[in-house]
KEPA-670660 format. One record per atom (N, C-alpha, C): x, y, z. Coordinates in steps of 0.05 Angstrom, whole numbers, plus 32768, in hexadecimal, padded with zeros to 4 digits. Layout:
# KEPA-670660
XYZ...
# end
This chain:
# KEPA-670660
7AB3814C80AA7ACC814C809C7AE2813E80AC7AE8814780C17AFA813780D47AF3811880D77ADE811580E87AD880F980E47AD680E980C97AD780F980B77AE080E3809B7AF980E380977B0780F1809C7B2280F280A37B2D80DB80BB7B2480D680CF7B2880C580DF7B2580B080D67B0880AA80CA7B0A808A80BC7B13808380B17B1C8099809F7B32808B80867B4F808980937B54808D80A67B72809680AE7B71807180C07B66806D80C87B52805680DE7B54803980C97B44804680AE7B41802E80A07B5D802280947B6A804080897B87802C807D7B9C8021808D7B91802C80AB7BA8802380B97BA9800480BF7B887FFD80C67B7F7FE280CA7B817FDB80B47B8D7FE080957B897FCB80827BA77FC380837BBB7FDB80857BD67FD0808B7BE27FC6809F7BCD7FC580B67BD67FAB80C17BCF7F9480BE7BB07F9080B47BB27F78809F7BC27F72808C7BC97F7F80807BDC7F75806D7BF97F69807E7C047F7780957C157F6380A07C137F5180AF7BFB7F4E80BD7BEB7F3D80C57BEF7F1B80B77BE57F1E809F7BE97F1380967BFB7F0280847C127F1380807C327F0C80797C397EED80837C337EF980A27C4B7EE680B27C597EED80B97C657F0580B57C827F0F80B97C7F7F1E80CF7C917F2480DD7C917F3A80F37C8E7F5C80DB7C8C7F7180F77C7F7F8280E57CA27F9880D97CB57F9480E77CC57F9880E17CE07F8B80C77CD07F7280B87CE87F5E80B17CE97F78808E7CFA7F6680847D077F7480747CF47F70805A7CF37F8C80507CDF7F8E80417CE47F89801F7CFF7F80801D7D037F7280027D0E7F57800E7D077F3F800E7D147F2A80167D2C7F1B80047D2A7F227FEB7D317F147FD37D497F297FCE7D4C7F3C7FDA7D677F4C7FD27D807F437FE47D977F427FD47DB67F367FDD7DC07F4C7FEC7DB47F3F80107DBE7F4F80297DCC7F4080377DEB7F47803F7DF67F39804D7DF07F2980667DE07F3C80757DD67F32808A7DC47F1D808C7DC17F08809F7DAE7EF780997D967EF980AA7D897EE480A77D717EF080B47D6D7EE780CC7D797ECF80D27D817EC880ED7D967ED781057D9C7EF080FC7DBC7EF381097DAD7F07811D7DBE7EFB81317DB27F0D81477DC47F2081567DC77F3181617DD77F4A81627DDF7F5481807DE97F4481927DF67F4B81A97E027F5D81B37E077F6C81C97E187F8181CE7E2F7F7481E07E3F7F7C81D37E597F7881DE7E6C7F9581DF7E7D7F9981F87E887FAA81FC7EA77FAB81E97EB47F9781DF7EC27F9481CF7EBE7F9D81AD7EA77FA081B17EA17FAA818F7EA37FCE81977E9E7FCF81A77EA77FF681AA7EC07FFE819D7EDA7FED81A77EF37FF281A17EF67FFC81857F05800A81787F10801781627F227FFE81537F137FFA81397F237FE5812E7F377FEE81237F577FE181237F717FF0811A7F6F7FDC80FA7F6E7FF380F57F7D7FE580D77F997FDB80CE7F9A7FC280C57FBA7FBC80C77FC57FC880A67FE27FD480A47FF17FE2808E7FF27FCE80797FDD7FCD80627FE17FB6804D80017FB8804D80117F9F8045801A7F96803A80297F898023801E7F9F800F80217F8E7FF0803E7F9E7FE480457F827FDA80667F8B7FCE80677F827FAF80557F887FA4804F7F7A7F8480397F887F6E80407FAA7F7E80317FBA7F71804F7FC67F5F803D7FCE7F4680527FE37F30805B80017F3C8057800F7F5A805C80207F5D806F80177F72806A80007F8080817FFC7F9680987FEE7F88808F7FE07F7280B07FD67F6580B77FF27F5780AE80077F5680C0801D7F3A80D180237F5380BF802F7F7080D580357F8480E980267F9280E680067F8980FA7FFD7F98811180027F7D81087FFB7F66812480037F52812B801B7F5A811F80357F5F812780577F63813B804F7F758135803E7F8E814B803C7FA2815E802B7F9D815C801E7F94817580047F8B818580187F7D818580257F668186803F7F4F81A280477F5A8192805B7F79819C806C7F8681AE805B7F9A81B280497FA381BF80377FAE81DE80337FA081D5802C7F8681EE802C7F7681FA803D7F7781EB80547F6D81FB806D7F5E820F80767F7F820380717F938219807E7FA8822D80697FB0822E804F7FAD824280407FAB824980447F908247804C7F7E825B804D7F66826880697F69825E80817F78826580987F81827E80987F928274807E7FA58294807B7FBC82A5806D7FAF829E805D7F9C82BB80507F9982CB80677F8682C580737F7982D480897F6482DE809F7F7782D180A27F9082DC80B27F9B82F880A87FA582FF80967FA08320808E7FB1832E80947F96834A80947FA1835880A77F94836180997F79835D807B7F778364806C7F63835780797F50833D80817F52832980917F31833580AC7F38833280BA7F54833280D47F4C834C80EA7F4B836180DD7F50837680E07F51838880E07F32839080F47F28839E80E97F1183BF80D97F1683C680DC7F2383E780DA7F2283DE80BB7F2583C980A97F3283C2808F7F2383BC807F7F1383B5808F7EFB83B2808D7EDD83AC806D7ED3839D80607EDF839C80447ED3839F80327EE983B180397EFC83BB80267F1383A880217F2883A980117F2D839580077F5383AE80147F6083C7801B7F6783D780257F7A83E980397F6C83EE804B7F8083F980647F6C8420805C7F68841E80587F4C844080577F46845180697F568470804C7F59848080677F68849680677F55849980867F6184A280957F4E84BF808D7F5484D0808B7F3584F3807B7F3C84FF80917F33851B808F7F34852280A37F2B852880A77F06853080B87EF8853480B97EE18545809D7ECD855580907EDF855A80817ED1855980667ED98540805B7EEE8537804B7EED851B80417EE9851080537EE084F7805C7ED684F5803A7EC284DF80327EBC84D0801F7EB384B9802A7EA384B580117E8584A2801B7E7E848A800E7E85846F801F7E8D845E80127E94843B80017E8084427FEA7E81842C7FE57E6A84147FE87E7584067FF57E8D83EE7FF77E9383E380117E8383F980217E8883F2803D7E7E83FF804F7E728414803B7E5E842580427E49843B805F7E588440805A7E6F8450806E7E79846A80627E7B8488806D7E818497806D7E938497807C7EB08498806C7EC2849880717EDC84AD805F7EEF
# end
C-alpha cells in the first residue's frame, strides 16, 4: 500500500516536471502570460537603501472643485457682511441727530436756522 503510494506520488511529480521541462520557461515565470500586468518581464529589482524611506505625499492642490468654490463664496459672503457691518457702525448710519448727512449739522440758533434740502429739515 505505501509503496503504491510512493510511485504515484514519484510518478506525478516527474510528469510535472516534464511538463516544465518542456515549456522553456523558468519554473517560476508567470503563469498567465497574456494577462495586463504592469510589470514587465524584463524588470529587474535592485535593493536600494533609498526606497526604505517613507514616501510624503504632497497636499493636492485643486481649486476648481464645486465644494471649494461654495466656500470661497461662504467667505467672500462673510467678508462683506463685516465690512458692511463697520461702515454702519460710524455714526453717520447709526447716529440719528445725522439724519441723511455725511457730517452732523450745526446747530444755529433760532433765527438763523436754514432750510435743509437733504433732509427736509430746518437746522
Amino acid at each position: 500500500m505505501n509503496v503504491t503510494r510512493y510511485l504515484c506520488l514519484t510518478g506525478l511529480s516527474f510528469i510535472t516536471t516534464l511538463g516544465y521541462a518542456q515549456t522553456g520557461q523558468p519554473f517560476d515565470a508567470d503563469p498567465f502570460p497574456n494577462s495586463k500586468n504592469p510589470a514587465s518581464k524584463n524588470e529587474t529589482k535592485v535593493f536600494s537603501p533609498k526606497q526604505a524611506k517613507a514616501f510624503k505625499y504632497k497636499k493636492v492642490n485643486v481649486k476648481h472643485t464645486a465644494r471649494y468654490e461654495f466656500y470661497e463664496r461662504v467667505e467672500n459672503a462673510a467678508k462683506e457682511k463685516q465690512r458692511i457691518l463697520k461702515k454702519l457702525a460710524k455714526p453717520q448710519y447709526s447716529n440719528k441727530l445725522y439724519f441723511g448727512h455725511k457730517h452732523k449739522p450745526k446747530k444755529r440758533p433760532p433765527h438763523k436756522m436754514r432750510y435743509c434740502e437733504q433732509c427736509g429739515i430746518r437746522h
